[in-house]
Backbone as a chain_set.jsonl record, in Angstrom:
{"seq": "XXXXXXXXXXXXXXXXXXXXXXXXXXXXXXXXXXXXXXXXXXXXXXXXXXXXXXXXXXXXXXXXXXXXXXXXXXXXXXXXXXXXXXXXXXXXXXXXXXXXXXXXXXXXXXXXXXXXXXXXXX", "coords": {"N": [[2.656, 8.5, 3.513], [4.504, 7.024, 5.123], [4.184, 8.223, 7.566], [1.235, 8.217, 7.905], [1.209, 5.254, 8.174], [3.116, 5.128, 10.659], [1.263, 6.428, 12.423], [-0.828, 4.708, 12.841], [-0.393, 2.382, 13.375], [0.708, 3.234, 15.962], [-1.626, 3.867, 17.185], [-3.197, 1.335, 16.921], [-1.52, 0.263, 18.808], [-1.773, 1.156, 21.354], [-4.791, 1.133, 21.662], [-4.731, -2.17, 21.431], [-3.644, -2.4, 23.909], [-5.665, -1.59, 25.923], [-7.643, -2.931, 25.376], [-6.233, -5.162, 26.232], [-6.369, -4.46, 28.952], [-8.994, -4.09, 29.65], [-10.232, -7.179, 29.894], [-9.076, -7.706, 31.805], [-9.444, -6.363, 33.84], [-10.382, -5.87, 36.88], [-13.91, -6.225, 37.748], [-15.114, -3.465, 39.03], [-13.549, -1.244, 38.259], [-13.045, 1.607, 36.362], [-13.538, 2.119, 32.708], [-13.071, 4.401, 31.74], [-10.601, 5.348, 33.752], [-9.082, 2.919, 33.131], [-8.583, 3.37, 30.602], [-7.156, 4.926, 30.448], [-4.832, 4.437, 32.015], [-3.561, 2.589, 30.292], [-2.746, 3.857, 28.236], [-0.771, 5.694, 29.43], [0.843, 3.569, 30.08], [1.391, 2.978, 27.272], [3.102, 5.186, 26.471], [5.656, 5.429, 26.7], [6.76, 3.569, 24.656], [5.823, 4.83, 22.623], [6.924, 7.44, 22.62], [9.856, 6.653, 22.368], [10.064, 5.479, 19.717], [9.232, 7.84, 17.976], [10.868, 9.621, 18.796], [13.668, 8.683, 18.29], [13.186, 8.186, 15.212], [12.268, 11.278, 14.57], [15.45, 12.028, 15.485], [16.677, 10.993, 13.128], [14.828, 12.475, 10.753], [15.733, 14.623, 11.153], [18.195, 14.956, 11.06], [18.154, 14.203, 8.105], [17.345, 16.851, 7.418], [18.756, 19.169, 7.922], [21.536, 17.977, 6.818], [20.797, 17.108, 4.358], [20.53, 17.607, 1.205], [18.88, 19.938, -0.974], [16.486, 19.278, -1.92], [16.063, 16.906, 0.018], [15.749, 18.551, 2.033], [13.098, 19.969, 2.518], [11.537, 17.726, 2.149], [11.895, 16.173, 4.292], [11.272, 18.038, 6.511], [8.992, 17.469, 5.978], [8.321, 15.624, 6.9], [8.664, 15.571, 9.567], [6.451, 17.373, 10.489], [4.458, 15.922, 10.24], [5.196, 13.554, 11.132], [5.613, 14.68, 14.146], [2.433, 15.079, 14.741], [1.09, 13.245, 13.713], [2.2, 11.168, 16.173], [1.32, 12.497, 18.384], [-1.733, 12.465, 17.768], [-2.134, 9.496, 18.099], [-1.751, 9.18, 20.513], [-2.842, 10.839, 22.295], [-5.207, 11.925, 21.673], [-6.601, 9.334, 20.492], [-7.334, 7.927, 22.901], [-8.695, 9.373, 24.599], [-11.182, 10.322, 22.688], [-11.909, 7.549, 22.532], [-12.491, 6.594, 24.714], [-14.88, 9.042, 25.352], [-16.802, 8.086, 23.325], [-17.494, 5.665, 23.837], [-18.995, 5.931, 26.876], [-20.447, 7.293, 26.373], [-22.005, 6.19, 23.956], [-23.197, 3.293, 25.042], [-22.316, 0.42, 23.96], [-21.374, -2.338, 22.652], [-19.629, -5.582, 23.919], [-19.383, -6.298, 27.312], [-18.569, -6.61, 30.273], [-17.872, -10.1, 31.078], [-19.05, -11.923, 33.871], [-16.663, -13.981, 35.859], [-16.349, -17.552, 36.416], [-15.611, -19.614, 39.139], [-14.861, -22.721, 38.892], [-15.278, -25.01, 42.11], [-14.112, -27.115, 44.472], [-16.689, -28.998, 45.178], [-17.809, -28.808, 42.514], [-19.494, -26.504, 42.231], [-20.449, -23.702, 40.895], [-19.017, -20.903, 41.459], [-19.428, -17.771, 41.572], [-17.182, -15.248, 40.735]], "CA": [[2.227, 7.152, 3.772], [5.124, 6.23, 6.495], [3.723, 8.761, 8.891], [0.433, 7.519, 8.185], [1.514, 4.323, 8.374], [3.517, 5.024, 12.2], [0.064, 6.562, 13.237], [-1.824, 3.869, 12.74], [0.515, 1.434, 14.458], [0.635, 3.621, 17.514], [-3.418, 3.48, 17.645], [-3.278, 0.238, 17.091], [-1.072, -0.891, 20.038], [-2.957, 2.062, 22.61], [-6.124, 0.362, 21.433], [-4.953, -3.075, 21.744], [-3.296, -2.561, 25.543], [-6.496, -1.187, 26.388], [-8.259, -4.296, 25.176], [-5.857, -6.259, 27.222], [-6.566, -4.266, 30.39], [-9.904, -4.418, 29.708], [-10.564, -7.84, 29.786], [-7.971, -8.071, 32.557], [-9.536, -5.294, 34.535], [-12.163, -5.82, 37.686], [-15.56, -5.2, 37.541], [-15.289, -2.145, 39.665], [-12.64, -0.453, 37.7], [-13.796, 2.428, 35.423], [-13.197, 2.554, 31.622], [-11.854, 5.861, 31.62], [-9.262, 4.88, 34.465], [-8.57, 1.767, 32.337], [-7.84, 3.273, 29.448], [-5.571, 6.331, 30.964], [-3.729, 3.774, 32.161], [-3.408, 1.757, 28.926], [-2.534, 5.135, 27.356], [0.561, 6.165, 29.857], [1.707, 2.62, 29.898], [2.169, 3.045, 25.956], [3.833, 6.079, 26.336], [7.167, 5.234, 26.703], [7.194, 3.056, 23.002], [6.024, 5.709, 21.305], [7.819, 8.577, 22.542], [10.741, 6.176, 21.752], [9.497, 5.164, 18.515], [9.151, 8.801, 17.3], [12.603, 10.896, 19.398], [14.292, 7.457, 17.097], [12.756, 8.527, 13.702], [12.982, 12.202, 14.41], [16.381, 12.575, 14.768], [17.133, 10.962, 11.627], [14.529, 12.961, 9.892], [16.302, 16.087, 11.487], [19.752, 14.955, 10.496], [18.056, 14.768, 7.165], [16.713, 18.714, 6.84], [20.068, 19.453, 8.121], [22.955, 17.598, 6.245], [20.659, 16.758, 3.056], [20.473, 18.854, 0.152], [17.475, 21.044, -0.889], [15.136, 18.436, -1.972], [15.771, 16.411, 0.672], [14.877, 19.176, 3.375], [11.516, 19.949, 2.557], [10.529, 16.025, 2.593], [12.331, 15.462, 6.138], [11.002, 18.537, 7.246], [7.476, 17.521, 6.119], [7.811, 14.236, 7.916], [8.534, 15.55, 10.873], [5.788, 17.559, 11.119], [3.793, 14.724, 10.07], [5.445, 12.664, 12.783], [4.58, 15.034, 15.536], [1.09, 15.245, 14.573], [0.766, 11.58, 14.233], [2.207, 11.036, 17.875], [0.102, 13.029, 19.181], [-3.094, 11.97, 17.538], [-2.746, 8.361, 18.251], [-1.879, 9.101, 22.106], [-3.494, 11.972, 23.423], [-6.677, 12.29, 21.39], [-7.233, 8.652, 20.214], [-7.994, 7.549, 23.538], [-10.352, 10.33, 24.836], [-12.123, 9.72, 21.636], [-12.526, 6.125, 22.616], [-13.539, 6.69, 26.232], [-15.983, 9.693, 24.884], [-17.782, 7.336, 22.455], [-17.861, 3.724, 25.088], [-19.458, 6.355, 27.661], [-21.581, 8.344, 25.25], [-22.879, 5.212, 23.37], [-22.013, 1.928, 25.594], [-22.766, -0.949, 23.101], [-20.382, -3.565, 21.993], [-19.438, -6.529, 24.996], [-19.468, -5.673, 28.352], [-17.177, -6.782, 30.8], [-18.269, -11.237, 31.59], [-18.557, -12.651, 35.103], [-15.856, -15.473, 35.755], [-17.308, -18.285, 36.816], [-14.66, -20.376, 39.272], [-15.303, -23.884, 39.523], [-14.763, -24.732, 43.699], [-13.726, -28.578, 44.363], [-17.431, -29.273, 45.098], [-18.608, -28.64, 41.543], [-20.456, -26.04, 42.21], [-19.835, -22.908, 40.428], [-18.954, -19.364, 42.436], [-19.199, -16.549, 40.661], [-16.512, -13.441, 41.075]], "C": [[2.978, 6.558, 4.971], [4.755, 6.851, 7.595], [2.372, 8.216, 8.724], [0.177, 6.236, 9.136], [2.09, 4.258, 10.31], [2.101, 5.804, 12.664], [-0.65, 5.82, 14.179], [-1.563, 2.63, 13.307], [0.408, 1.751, 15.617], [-0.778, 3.543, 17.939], [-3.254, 2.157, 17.895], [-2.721, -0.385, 18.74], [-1.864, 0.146, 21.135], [-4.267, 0.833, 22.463], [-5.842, -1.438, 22.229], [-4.514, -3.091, 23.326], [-4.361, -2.277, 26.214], [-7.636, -2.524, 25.845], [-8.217, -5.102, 25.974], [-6.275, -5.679, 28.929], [-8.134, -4.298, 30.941], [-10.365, -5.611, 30.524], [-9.962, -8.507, 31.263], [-8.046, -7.605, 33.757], [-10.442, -6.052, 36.263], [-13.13, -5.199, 37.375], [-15.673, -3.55, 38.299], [-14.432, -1.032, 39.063], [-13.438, 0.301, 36.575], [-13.088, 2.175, 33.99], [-12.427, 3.527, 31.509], [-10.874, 5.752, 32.224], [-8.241, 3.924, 33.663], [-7.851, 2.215, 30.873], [-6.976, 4.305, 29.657], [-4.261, 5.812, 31.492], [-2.784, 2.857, 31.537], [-2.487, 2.584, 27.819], [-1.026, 5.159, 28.16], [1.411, 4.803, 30.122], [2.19, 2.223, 28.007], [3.331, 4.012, 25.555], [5.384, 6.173, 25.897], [7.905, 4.934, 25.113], [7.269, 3.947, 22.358], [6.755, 6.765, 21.673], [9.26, 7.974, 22.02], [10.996, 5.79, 20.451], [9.823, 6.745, 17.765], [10.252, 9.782, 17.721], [13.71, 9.965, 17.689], [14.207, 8.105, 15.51], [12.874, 10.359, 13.996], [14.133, 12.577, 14.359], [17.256, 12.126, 13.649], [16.689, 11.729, 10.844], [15.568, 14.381, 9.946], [17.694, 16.276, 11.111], [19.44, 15.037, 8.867], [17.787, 16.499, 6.469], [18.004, 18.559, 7.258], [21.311, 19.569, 7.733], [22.385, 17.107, 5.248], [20.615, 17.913, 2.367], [18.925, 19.47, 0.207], [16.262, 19.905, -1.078], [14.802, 17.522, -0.963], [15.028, 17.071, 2.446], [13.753, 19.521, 3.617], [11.086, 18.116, 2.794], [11.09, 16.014, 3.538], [11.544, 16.634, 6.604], [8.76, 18.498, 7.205], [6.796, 16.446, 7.022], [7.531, 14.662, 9.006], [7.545, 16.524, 10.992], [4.825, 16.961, 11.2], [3.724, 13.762, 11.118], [4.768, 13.282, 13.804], [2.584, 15.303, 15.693], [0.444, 13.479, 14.581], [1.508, 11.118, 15.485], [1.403, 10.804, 18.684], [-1.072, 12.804, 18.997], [-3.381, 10.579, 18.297], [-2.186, 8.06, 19.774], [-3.103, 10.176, 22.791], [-5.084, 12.26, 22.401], [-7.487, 10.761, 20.727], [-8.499, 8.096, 21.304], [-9.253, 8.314, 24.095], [-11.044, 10.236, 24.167], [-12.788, 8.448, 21.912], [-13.367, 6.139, 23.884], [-14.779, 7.544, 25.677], [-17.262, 8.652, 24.372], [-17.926, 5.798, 23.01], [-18.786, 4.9, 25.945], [-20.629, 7.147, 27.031], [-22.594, 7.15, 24.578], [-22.643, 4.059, 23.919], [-22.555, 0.733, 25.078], [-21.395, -1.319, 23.008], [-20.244, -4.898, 23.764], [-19.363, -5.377, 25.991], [-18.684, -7.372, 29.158], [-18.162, -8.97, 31.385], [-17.818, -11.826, 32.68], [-17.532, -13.932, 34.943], [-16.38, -16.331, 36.477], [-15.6, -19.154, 37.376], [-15.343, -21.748, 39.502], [-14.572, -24.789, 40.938], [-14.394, -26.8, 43.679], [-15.409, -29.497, 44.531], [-18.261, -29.093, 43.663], [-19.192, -27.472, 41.43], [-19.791, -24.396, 41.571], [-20.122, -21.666, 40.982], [-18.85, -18.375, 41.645], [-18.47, -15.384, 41.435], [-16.522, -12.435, 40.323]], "O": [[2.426, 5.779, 5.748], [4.897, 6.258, 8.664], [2.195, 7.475, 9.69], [-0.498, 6.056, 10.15], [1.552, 3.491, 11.108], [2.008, 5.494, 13.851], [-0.979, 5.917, 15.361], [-2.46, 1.881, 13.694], [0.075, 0.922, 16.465], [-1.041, 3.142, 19.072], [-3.164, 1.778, 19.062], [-3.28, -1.151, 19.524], [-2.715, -0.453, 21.791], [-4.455, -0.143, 23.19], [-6.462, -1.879, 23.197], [-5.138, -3.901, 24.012], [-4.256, -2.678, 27.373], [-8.601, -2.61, 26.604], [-9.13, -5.734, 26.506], [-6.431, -6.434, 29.889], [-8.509, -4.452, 32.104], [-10.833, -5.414, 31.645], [-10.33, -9.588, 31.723], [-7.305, -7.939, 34.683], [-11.206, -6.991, 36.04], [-13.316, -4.076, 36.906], [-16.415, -2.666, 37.871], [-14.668, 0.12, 39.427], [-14.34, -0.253, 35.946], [-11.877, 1.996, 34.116], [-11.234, 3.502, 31.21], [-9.875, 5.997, 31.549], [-7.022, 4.057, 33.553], [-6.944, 1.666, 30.247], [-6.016, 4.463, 28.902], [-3.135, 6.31, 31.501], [-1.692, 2.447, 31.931], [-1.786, 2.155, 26.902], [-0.091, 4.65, 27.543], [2.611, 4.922, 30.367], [3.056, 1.436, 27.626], [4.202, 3.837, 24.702], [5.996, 6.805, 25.036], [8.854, 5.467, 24.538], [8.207, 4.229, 21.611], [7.449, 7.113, 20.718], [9.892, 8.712, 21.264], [12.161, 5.765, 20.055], [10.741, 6.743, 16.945], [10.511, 10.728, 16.977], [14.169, 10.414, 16.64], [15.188, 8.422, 14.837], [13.888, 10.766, 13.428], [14.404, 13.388, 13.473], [18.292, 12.679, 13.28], [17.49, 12.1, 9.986], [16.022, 14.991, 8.978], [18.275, 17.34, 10.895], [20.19, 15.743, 8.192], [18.02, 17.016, 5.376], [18.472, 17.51, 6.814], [22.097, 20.494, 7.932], [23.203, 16.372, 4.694], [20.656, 19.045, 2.849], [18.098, 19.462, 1.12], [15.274, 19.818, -0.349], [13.628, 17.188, -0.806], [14.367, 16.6, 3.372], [13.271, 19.466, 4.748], [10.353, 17.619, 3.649], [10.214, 15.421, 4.168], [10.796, 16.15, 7.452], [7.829, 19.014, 7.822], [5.699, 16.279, 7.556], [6.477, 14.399, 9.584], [7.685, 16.818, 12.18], [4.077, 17.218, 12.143], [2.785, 13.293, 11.76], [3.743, 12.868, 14.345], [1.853, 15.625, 16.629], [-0.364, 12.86, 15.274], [0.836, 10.123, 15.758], [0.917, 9.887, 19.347], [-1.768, 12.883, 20.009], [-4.408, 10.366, 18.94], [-2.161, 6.912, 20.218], [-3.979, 10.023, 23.641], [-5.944, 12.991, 22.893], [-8.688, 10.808, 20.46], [-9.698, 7.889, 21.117], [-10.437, 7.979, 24.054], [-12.107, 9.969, 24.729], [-13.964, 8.22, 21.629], [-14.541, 5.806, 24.046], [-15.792, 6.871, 25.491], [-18.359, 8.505, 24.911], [-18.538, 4.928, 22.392], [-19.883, 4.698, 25.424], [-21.677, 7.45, 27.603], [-23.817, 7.224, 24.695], [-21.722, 3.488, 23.334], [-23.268, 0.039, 25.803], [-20.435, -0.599, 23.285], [-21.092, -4.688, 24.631], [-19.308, -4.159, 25.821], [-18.441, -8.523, 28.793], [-19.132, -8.857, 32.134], [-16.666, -12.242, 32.803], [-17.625, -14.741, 34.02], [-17.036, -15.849, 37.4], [-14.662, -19.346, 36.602], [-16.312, -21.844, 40.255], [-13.42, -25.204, 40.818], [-14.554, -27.489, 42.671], [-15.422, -30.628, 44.044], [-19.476, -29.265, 43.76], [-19.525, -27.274, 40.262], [-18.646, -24.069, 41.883], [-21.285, -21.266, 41.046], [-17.831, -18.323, 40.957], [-18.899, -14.75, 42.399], [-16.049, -11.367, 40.713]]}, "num_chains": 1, "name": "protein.A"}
């Protein structure tokens, strides 16, 4: 459940930075660019997030007793599998399926309003 649990956190924030760059993006900017870049600007947390929690689990297999080395050593392979899922294959998943099926919002002109009233669209 706690590797679940750190999975599903690390999707979560990929997903949501890629929300924010979205919305944040230009019109000319690609999706797939947008979110590769959403992706290696998360990078950093989670590899920090999960080096952090591995080497505690690893000090656990190590310097705990017997029961405790099978559960640390199941985390951690738990951990590296949840890492890696919710960096390197969430997002290709997400780009795949926006480019494969492209429903939901789409990206809305800004409308500036100029000192004459009149409204310019960029």
């Amino acid at each position: 459940m706690t590797i679940i649990g750190l999975s599903v956190n690390d999707t979560v924030v990929v997903f949501d930075r890629i929300r924010e760059r979205w919305f944040a993006s230009r019109p000319e900017d690609s999706f797939s660019a947008m979110a590769n870049r959403a992706a290696i600007e998360t990078m950093p947390r989670t590899v920090n997030t999960g080096l952090g929690t591995m080497f505690i689990l690893a000090a656990l297999a190590v310097l705990g007793g017997d029961s405790l080395r099978d559960f640390a050593i199941a985390l951690l392979v738990g951990l590296i599998v949840g890492t890696y899922s919710s960096v390197f294959t969430a997002t290709p998943m997400l780009t795949y399926f926006r480019e494969k099926w492209p429903m939901g919002r789409t990206k809305r002109e800004k409308v500036v309003r100029t000192p004459d009233d009149s409204g310019a669209v960029i």
